[in-house]
C-alpha positions, 0 to 999 in steps of 0.5 A: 881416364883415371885408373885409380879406385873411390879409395885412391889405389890403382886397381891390379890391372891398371898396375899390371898392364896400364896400356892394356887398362888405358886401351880398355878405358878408350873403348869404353869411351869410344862406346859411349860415345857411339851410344852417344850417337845411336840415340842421336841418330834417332832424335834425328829420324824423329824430328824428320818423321814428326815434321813430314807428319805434321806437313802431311796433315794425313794420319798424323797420329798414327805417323807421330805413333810409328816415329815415336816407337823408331826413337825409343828402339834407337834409345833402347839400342843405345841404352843396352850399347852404354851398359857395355861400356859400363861393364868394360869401365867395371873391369878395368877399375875391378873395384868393389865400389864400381861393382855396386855402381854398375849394378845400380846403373843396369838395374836403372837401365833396365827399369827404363828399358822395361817401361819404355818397351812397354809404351813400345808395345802399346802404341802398336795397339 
């Protein structure tokens, strides 16, 4: 991980306790990683849980429906889990910029979490 700033300073932690910074960066990408992995968990479950519906040929809507809200909570669960890491990324790198980026990326994130928690919610109608 590269513990430098946009303008190619190291930020104080990373010059004051670099192992301390390079730990952090590691589990932020570990993070991310296991975000990674939650949203694939839930690729999976859907590709099973669509399949069986179509197989089935009994209430496919309504099971495509209940598969399609299972996904987007794993993708809702691993979009909240990718702004942690984004926030320890923030932390290590204590730059203005990053700051800014990071706001940006949870204002995206949470639009996306809003409106897909919306089309959540209208499939249970």
């Amino acid at each position: 991980m590269d513990l430098t700033s946009l303008e190619g300073r190291a930020s104080m932690l990373a010059t004051e306790f670099p192992r301390f910074a390079e730990g952090l960066g590691l589990m932020a990408s570990v993070i991310e990683v296991m975000a990674v992995v939650v949203m694939a968990v839930g690729v999976l479950r859907f590709a099973a849980a669509f399949l069986g519906a179509e197989a089935s040929g009994s209430a496919r809507g309504s099971r495509i429906d209940g598969a399609r809200r299972d996904l987007g909570r794993y993708i809702l669960a691993g979009l909240e889990v990718l702004i942690v890491s984004d926030i320890i990324h923030t932390a290590v790198s204590m730059q203005l910029a990053d700051l800014v980026f990071l706001g940006l990326l949870v204002v995206i994130r949470s639009a996306i979490s809003y409106f897909l928690g919306r089309e959540i919610e209208a499939l249970k109608d």
